[in-house]
C-alpha positions as CSV (number, residue, x, y, z in Angstrom):
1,X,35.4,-9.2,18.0
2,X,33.0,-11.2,15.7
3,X,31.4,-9.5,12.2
4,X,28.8,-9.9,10.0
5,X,28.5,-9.7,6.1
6,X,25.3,-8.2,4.8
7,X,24.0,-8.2,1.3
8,X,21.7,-5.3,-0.2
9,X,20.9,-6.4,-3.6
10,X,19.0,-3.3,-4.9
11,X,17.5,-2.2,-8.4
12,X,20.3,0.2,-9.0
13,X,23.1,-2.0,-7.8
14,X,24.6,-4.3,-4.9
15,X,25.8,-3.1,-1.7
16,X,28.1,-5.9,0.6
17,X,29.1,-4.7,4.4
18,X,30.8,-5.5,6.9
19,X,29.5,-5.3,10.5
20,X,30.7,-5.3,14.1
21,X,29.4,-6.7,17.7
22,X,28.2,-2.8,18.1
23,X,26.4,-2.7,15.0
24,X,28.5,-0.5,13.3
25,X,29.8,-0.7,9.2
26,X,33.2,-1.1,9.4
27,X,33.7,-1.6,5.5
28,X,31.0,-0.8,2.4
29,X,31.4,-1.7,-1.1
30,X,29.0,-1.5,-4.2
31,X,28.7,-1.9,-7.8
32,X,25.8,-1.0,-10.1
33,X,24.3,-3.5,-12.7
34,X,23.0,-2.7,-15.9
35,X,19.3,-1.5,-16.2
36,X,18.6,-3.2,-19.6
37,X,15.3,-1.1,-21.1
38,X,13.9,-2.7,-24.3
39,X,12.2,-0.6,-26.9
40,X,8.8,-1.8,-25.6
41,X,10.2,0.0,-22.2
42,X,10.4,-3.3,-20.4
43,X,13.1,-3.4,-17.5
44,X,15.2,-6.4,-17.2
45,X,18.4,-7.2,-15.0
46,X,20.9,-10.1,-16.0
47,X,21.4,-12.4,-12.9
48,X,24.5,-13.6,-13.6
49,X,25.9,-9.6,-13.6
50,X,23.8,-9.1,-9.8
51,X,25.6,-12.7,-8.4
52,X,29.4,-12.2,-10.2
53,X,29.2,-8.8,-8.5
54,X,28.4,-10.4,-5.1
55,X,31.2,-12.3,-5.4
56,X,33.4,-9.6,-7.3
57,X,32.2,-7.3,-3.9
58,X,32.6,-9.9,-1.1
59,X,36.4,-10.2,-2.6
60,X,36.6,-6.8,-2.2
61,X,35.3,-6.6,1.3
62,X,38.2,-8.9,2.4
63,X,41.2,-7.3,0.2
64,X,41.3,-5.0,3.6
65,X,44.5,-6.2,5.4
66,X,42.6,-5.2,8.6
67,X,39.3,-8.1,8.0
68,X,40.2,-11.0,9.7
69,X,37.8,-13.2,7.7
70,X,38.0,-15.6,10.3
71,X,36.2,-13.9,12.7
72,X,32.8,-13.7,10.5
73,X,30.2,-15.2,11.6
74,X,27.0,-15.2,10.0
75,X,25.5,-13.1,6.8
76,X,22.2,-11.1,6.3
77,X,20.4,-10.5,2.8
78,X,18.1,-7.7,1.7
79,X,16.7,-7.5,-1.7
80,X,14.7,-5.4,-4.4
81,X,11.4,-7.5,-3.8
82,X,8.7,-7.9,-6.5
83,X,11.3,-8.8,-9.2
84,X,10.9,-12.1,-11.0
85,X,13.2,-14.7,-11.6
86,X,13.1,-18.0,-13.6
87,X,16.4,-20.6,-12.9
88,X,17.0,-24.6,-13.7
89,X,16.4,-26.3,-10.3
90,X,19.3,-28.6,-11.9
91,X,21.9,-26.2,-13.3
92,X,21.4,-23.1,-10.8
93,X,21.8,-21.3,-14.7
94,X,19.0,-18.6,-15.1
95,X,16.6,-18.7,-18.1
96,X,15.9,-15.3,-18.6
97,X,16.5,-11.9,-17.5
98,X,14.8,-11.1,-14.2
99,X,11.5,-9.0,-14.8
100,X,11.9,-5.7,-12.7
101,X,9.4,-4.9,-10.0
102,X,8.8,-1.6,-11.9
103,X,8.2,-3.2,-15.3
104,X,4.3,-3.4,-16.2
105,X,4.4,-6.1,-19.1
106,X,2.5,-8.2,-17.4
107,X,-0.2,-6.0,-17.9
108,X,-2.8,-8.1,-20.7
109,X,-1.8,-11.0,-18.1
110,X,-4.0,-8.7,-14.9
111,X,-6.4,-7.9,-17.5
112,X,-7.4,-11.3,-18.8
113,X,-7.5,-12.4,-14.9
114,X,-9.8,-9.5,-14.3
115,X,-12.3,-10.5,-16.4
116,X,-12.6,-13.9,-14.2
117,X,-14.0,-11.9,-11.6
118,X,-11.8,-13.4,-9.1
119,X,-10.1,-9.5,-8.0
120,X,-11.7,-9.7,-4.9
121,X,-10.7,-12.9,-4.2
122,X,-7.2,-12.0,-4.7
123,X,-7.3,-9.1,-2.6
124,X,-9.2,-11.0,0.4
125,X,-6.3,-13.3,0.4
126,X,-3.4,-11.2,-0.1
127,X,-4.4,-7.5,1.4
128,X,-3.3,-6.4,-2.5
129,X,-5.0,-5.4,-5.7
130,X,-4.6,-7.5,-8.7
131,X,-1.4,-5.8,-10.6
132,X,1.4,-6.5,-12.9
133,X,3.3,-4.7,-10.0
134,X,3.5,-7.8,-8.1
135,X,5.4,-10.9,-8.7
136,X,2.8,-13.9,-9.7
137,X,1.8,-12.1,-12.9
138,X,5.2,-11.8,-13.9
139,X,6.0,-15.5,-13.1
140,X,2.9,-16.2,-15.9
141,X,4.6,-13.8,-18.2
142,X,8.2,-15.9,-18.1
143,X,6.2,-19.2,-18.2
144,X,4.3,-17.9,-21.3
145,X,6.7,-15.9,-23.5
146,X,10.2,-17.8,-22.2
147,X,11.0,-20.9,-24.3
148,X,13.4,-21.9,-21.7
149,X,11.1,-21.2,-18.8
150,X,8.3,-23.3,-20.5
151,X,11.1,-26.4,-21.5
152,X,12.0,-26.4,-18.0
153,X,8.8,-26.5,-16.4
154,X,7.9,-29.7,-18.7
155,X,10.9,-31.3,-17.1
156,X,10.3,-30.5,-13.9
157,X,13.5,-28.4,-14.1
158,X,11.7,-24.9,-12.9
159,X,12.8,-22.5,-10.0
160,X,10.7,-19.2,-10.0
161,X,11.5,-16.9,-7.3
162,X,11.9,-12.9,-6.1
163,X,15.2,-12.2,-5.6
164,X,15.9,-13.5,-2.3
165,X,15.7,-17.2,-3.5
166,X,17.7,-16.8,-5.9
167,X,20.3,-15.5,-3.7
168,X,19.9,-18.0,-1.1
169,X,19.9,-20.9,-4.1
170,X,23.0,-19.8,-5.8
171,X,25.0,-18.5,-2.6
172,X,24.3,-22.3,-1.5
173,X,25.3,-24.2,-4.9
174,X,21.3,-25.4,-5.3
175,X,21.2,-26.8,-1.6
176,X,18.6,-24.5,0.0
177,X,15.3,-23.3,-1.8
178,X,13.9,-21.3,0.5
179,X,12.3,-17.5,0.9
180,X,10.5,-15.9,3.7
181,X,7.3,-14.0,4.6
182,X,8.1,-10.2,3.8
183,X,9.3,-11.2,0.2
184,X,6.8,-14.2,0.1
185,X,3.8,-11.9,0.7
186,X,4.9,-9.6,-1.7
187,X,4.3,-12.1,-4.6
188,X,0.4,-11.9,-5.1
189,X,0.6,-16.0,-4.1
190,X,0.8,-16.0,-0.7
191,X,-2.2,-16.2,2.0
192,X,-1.8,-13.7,4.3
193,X,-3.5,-15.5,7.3
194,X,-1.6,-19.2,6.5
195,X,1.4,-17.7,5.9
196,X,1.6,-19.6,3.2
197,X,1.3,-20.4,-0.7
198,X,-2.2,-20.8,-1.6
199,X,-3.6,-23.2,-3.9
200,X,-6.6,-21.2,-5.2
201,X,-4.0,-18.5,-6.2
202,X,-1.8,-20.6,-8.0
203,X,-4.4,-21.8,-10.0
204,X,-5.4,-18.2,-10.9
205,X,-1.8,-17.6,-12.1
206,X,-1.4,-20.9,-13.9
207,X,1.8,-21.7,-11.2
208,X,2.7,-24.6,-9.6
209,X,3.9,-25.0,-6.0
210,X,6.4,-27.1,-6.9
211,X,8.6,-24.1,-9.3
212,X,8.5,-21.9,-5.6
213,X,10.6,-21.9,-3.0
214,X,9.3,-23.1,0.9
215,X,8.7,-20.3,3.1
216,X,10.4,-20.3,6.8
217,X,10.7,-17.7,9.0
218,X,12.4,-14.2,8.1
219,X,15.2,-15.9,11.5
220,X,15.2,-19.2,9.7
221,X,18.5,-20.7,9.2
222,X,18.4,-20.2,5.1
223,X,22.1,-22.2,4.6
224,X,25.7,-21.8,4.6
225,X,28.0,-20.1,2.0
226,X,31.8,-19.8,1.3
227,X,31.0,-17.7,-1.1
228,X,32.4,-20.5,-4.0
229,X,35.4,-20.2,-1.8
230,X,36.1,-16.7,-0.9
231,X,35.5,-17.3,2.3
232,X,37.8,-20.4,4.0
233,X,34.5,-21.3,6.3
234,X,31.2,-22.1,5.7
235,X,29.0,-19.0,7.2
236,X,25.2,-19.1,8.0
237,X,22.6,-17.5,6.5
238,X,20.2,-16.5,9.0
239,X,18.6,-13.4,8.5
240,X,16.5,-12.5,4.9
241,X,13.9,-9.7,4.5
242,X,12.6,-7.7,1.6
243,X,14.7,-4.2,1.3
244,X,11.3,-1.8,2.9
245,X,10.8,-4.7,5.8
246,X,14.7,-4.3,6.2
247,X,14.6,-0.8,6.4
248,X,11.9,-1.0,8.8
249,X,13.6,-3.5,11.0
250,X,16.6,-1.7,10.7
251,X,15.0,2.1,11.9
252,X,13.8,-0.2,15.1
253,X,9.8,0.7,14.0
254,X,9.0,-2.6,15.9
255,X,6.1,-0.9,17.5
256,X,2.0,-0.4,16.3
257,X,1.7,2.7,14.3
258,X,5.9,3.2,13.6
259,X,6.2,4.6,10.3
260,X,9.2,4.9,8.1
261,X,10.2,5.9,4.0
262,X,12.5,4.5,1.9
263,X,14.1,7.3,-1.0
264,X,15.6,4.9,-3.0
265,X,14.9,4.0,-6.9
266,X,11.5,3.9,-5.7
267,X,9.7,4.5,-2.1
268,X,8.4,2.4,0.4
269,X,6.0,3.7,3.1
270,X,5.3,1.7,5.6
271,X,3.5,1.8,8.9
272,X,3.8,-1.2,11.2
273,X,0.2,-2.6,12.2
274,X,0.9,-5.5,14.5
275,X,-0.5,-8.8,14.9
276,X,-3.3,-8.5,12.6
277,X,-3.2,-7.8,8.7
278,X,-5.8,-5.2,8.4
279,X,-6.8,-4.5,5.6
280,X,-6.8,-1.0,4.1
281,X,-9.9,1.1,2.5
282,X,-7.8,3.2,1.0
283,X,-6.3,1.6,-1.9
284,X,-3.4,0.8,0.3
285,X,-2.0,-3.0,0.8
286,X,-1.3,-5.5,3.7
287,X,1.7,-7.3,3.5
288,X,3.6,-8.8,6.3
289,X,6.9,-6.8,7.8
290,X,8.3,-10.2,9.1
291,X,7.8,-13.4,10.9
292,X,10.1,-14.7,13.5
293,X,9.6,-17.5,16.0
294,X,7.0,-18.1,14.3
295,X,5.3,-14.8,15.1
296,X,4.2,-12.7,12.1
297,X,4.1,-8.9,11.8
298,X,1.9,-6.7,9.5
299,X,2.3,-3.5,7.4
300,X,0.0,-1.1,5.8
301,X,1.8,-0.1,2.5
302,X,2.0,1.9,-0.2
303,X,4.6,2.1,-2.8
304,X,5.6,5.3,-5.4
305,X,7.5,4.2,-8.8
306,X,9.7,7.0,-8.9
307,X,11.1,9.0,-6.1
308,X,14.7,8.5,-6.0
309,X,14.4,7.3,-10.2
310,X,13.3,11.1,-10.7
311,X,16.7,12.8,-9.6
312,X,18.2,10.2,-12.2
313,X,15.9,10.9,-14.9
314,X,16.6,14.5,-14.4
315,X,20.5,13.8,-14.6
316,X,20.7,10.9,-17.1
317,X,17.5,11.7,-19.4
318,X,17.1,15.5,-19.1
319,X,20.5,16.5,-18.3
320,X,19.5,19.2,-16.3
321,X,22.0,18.1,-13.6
322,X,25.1,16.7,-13.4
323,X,25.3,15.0,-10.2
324,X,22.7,14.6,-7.8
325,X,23.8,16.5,-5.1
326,X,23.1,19.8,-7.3
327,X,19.4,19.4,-6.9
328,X,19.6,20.4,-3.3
329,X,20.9,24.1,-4.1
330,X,19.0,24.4,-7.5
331,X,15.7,23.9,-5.3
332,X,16.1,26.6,-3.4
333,X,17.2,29.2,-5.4
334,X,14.2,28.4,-7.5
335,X,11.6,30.9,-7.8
336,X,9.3,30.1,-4.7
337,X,6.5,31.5,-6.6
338,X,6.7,29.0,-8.9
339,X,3.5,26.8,-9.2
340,X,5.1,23.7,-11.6
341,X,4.0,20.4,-10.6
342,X,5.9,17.2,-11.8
343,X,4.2,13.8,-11.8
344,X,6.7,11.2,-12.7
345,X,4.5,8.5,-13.8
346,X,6.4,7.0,-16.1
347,X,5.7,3.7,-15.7
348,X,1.7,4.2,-14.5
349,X,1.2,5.2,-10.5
350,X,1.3,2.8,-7.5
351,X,-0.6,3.2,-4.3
352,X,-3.2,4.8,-3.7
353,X,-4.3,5.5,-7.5
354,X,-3.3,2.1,-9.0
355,X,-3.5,3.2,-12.5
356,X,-1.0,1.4,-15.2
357,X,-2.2,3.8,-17.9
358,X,-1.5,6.8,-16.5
359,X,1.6,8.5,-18.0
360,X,4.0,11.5,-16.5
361,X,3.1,15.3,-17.0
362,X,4.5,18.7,-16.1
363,X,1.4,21.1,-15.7
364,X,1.6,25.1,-14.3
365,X,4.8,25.8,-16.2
366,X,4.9,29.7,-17.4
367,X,7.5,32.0,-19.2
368,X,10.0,32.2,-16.3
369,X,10.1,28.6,-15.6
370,X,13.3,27.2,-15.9
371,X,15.7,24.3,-14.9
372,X,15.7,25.2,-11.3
373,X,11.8,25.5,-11.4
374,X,11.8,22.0,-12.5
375,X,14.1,20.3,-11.0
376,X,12.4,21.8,-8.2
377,X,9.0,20.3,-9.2
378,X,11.0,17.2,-9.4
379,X,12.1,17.2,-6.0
380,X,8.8,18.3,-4.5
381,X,7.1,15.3,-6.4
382,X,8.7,12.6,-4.5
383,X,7.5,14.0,-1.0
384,X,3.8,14.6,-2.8
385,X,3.4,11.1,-3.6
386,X,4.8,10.1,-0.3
387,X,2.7,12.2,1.3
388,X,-0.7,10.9,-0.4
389,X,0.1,7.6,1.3
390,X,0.8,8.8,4.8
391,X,-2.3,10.8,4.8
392,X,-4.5,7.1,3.7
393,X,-2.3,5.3,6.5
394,X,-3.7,7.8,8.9
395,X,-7.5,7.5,8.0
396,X,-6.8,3.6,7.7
397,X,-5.6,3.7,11.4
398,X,-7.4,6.6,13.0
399,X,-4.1,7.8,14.2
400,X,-1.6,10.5,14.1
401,X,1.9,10.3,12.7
402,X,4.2,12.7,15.0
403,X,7.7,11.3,13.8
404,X,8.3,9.9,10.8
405,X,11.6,7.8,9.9
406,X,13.7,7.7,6.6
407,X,16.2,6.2,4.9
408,X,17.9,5.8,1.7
409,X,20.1,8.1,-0.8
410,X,17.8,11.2,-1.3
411,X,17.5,11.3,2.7
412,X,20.3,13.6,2.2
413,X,18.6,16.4,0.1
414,X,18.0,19.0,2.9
415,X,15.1,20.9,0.6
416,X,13.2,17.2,0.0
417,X,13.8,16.7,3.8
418,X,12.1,19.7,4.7
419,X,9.5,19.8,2.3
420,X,8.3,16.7,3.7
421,X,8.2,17.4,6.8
422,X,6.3,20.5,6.2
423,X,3.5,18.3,4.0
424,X,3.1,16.2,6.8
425,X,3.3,18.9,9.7
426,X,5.4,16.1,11.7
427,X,8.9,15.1,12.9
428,X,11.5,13.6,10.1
429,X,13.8,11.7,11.8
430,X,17.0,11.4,9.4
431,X,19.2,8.6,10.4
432,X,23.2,9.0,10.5
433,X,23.7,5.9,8.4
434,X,21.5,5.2,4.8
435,X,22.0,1.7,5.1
436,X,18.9,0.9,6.9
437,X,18.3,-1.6,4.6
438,X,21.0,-4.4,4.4
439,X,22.0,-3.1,8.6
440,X,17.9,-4.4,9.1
441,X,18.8,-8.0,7.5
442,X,22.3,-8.1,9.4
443,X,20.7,-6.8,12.9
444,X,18.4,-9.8,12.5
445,X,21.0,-12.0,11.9
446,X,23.1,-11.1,14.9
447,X,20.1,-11.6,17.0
448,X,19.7,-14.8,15.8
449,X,23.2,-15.7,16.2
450,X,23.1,-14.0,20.0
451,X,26.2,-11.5,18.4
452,X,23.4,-8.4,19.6
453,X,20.7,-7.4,22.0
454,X,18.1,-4.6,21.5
455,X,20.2,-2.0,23.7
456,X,23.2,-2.6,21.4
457,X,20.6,-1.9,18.4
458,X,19.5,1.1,19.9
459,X,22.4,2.7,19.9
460,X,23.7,1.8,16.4
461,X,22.3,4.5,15.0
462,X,21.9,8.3,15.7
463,X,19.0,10.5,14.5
464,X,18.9,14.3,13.3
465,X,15.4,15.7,13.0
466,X,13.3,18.5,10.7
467,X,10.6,20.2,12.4
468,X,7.7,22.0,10.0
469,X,8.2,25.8,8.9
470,X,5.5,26.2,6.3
471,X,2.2,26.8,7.8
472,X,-0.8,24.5,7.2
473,X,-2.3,27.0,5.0
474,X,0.4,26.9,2.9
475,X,0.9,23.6,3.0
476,X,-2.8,22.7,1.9
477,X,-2.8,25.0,-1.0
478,X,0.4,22.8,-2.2
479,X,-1.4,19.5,-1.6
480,X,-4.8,21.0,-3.5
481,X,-2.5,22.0,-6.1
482,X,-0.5,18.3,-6.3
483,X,-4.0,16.6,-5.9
484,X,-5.8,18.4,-8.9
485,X,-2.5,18.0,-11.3
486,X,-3.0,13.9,-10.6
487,X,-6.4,13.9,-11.2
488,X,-5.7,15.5,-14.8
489,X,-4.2,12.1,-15.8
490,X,-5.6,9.5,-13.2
491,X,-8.3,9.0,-15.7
């Protein structure tokens, strides 16, 4: 029996598993990292905590007198995506704190770029709408306000990358600078078409192609890693895809018009579009879901800030829970009546609305509302924003969704489950694992490395389904009711 070792590197935290020749997770460990939230609301991550815990987790992962470490063969890495980071190409040190995907302070950097004109050219190259949501105006922001950044960039010292690179650089002691299309395309620098960085978008984001890392195939061979001697072999590095690609990958939506949702710190709703990257008239973006062989694959996106964030804001910021799992029960013995609407945009909405100003509310709250009601409202507000995409991914298309596939933490709230399933008057399909993610990277490894086929993939994973109970009367009224409470702050 060989095994893998797969690598989810998350906002919240790091995950590292172990995986057989059947596709199974034999072991799982994680750790969380500190969210550091400065009092202009930036979020920031320290780089050295996310790789010491790798290292702390891999440890871990073999302390089990059962892992013959011997017999591991290969690793695959999944990664929070849009997230900035600045490193010395010399020292493998970081020079700053990443910049979070979720953190807007690159905002004045959009808006000065704006009023170039050159939106449209942005979006004609990249399938995505100039935002500080995206990686390249976050790599102006460290090159701007970073001392270090801007010393090492004189000196020629200057790695910028998402998070994958960094990975692959440190995991490698400097020897392989190298990313890969899902992550690549998510930057706001790379062509869609090419495949590859463009010139004219560097120059719009003051970058140079020398501080990013070459981009090879999502099946590349990425390095080898002993983990700074954990590990007593070198193991390859073979499979590497953003954590909403992974998941994709991972829930087998290989196919034109599969769709899947990611409940984690955010969501990720993605519908695979084949061969072409069509772009969206519906405020959506194009991004690729991977390349391999040389082949690339397409996605229609759209992304929500805070879907799995809101059952932690509810816990750690309102306190109206004390672990997550409550929310489930406290949904439904809420009053049904109620008519509370939550829009968590606490850090401006994503897709479709694109609006950075825009700032959370709670509207339709009377006398007998109370914490259920809310954390209700809560709840409901992850599957209404998930919803508004899936409905654009359908016009976009001119097709149907009948099944829709999930993943992640909040995938096992049976209320949210449901509710979304009645928005969307379709088939969720709930997975029996939630780590579509990192077993997406790690099934793309073992393909590579001939330890899997697509019938042992298959049957890795087991489904259970929700079918829709509310009627569409119903279920429009609720929509009407979401769509006018956004529209009271999408200004």
């Amino acid at each position: 029996m060989k095994y893998l070792l797969g690598i989810d590197q998350s906002t919240q935290g790091t995950k590292v598993v172990l995986v057989d020749q059947d596709g199974q997770i034999l072991r799982k460990v994680t750790r969380n990292h500190r969210q550091i939230i400065s009092k202009q609301g930036w979020v920031s991550h320290d780089l050295r905590e996310i790789y010491q815990n790798i290292l702390f987790l891999v440890r871990k992962i073999l302390d089990d007198p059962k892992v013959d470490s011997a017999k591991i063969v290969g690793l695959g890495i999944t990664n929070q995506r849009e997230t900035a980071t600045a490193w010395s190409k010399s020292t493998c040190k970081p020079l700053s704190e990443s910049v979070v995907w979720q953190c807007s302070r690159a905002k004045d950097i959009c808006e000065r770029i704006e009023k170039t004109g050159v939106e449209q050219a942005i979006y004609e190259k990249t399938g995505m709408p100039l935002s500080p949501y995206f990686t390249a105006a976050k790599f102006t922001w460290l090159l701007e306000n970073i001392p270090e950044v801007q010393d090492a960039a004189q000196k020629n010292d200057l790695c910028l990358g998402t998070v994958d690179s960094w990975l692959i650089y440190q995991l490698t002691e400097g020897q392989s600078f190298k990313t890969e299309p899902s992550n690549a395309s998510r930057t706001q620098l790379m062509d869609l078409k090419s495949g590859d960085w463009d010139d004219d978008l560097l120059k719009i984001f003051d970058l140079k192609r020398s501080y990013l890392a070459k981009i090879v195939d999502s099946n590349d061979k990425f390095g080898m890693t002993d983990f700074e001697g954990i590990l007593n072999h070198q193991i390859p590095i073979y499979g590497v895809l953003g954590d909403s690609q992974a998941a994709l990958f991972g829930q087998r939506c290989t196919n034109f018009g599969d769709v899947k949702s990611t409940y984690g710190t955010g969501s990720s709703i993605m519908m695979n579009i084949g061969s072409k990257p069509v772009k969206s008239s519906n405020g959506l973006i194009t991004s690729v879901a991977w390349r391999i062989n040389g082949q690339s694959n397409y996605v229609l996106e759209g992304n929500v800030n805070y879907s799995g964030a809101v059952i932690k804001w509810l816990k750690d910021d309102l306190g109206l829970i004390e672990h997550s799992a409550e929310t489930e029960e406290m949904a439904y013995q809420a009053n049904k009546s109620d008519k509370t609407y939550l829009v968590p945009a606490f850090t401006g909405l994503g897709a479709p609305y694109w609006n950075d100003d825009a700032t959370g509310t709670i509207v339709g709250m009377t006398r007998k509302t109370r914490k259920n009601e809310v954390v209700k409202a809560g709840l409901e507000s992850i599957a209404y924003q998930i919803n508004d995409i899936l409905q654009l991914m359908k016009k976009d298309t001119g097709g149907q969704i009948n099944i829709l596939k999930v993943d992640g933490g909040a995938t096992s709230n049976n209320y949210l489950m449901q509710f979304q399933c009645d928005l969307l008057q379709a088939t969720v399909k709930i997975p029996n694992v939630e780590e579509l993610s990192v077993l997406g990277a790690v099934f793309l490894a073992g393909l590579q490395l001939n330890l899997y086929d697509e019938k042992v993939l298959q049957a890795a994973i087991e489904y259970r389904s929700f079918e829709p109970k509310m009627s569409i009367n119903e279920c429009n009224e609720k929509v009407q009711g979401w769509q006018k409470t956004v529209s009271l702050i999408n200004i």
